[in-house]
N, C-alpha and C positions, 0 to 999 in steps of 0.2 A: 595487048601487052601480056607476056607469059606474068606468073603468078611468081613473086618471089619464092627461093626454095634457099636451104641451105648448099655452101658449098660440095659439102660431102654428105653422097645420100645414104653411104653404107652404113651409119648406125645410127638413122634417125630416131627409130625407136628410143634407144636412152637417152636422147636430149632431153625427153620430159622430166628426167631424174637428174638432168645433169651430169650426170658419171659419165660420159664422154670428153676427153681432153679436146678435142675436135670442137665441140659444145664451149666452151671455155675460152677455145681461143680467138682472137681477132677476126679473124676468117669467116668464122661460122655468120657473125653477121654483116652482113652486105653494110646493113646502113651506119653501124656504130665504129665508133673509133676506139681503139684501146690507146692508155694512156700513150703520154708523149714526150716527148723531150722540151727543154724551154725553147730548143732553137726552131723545133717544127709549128709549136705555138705561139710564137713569133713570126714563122711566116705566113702561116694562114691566119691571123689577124692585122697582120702588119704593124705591130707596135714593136719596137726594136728590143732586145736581148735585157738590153741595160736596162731599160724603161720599166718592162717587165720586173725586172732584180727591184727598181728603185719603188715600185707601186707596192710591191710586199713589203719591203723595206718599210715603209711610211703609213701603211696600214688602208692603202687604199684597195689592195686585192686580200683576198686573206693568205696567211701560207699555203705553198704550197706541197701537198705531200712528198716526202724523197725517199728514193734508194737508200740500200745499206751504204752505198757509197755518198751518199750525199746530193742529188744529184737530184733536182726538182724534175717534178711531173705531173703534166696536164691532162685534163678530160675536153671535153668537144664544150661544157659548160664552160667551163675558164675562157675558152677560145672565145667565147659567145661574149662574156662579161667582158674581157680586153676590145674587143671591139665594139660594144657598147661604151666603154670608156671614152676609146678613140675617139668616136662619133662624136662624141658630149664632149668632147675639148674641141672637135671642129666646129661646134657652135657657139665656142667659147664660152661654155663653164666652167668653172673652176674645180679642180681634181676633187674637192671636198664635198664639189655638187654632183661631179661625174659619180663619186664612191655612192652616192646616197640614190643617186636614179638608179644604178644600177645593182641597189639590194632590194630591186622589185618594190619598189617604192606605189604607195597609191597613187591615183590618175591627179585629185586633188594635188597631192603635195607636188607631182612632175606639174602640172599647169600653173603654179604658185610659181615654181622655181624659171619656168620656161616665162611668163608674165615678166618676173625681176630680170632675166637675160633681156627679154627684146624692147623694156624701157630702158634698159641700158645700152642698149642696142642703138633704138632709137635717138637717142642722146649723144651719143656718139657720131653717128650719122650728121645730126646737125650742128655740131663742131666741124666735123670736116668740110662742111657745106659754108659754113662761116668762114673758113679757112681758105676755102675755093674763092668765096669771093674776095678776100683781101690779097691773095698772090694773086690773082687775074685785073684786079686795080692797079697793083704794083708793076704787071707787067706792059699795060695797056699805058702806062705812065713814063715806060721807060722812050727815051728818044736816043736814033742812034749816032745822031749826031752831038749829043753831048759827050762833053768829057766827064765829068762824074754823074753818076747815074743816081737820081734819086730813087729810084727802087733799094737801093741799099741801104739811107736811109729812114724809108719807110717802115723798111724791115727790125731796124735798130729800134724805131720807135714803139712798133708793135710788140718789140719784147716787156716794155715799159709797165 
């Protein structure tokens, strides 16, 4: 694998001072990304426009910097935290647990918080497993030669 270089080799020399606009701009590094629009950091995290607007809104992301126009702008870390967010709502914690894992929280406090998700978790699990077995009573009950079905009333009862 060749050695990364910069785009333009013509005035490598001053990039160590910087005074190169070449040096400065997006290009010069391969790996980094210059700021962005909300809608490009939206795609490449996958958390929607809105969602984005409503997390700053609420104080789960922090502001974000804007143009003279107004006009919010990301870095490759925001990108990083919206989809560490994302994540941590697909495991189903709550925005005010996602906000807090993802201000680089200690191992302890992520394993405490991740602990209270999967007994919750767990709990969960076994309601619906409860629940499995009452509709699969009710359905192994039903005969299809009755005219009212007591599954329906089972169901009635079960609301009780």
């Amino acid at each position: 694998m060749a050695p990364s270089r910069p785009v333009r080799r013509h005035c490598a020399a001053r990039h160590e001072a910087a005074s190169c606009s070449c040096y400065r701009s997006k290009r010069f590094f391969a790996g980094a990304r210059a700021m962005m629009s909300i809608g490009e950091a939206s795609r490449l995290s996958g958390v929607g426009v809105e969602t984005i607007r409503f997390y700053e809104r609420t104080g789960v992301t922090p502001p974000a910097p804007r143009t003279v126009a107004g006009r919010r702008l990301y870095n490759d870390a925001a990108v990083a935290r919206l989809r560490l967010i994302k994540g941590c709502r697909a495991f189903g914690f709550s925005l005010r647990e996602a906000a807090a894992l993802s201000d680089a929280a200690p191992c302890p406090e992520v394993a405490a918080l991740a602990q209270t998700r999967l007994a919750a978790l767990r709990a969960r699990i076994a309601q619906m497993q409860a629940l499995e077995r009452q509709l699969r009573a009710l359905v192994e009950g039903c005969a299809p030669e009755r005219a009212a079905c007591p599954a329906l009333e089972g169901i009635a009862q079960a609301q009780r």
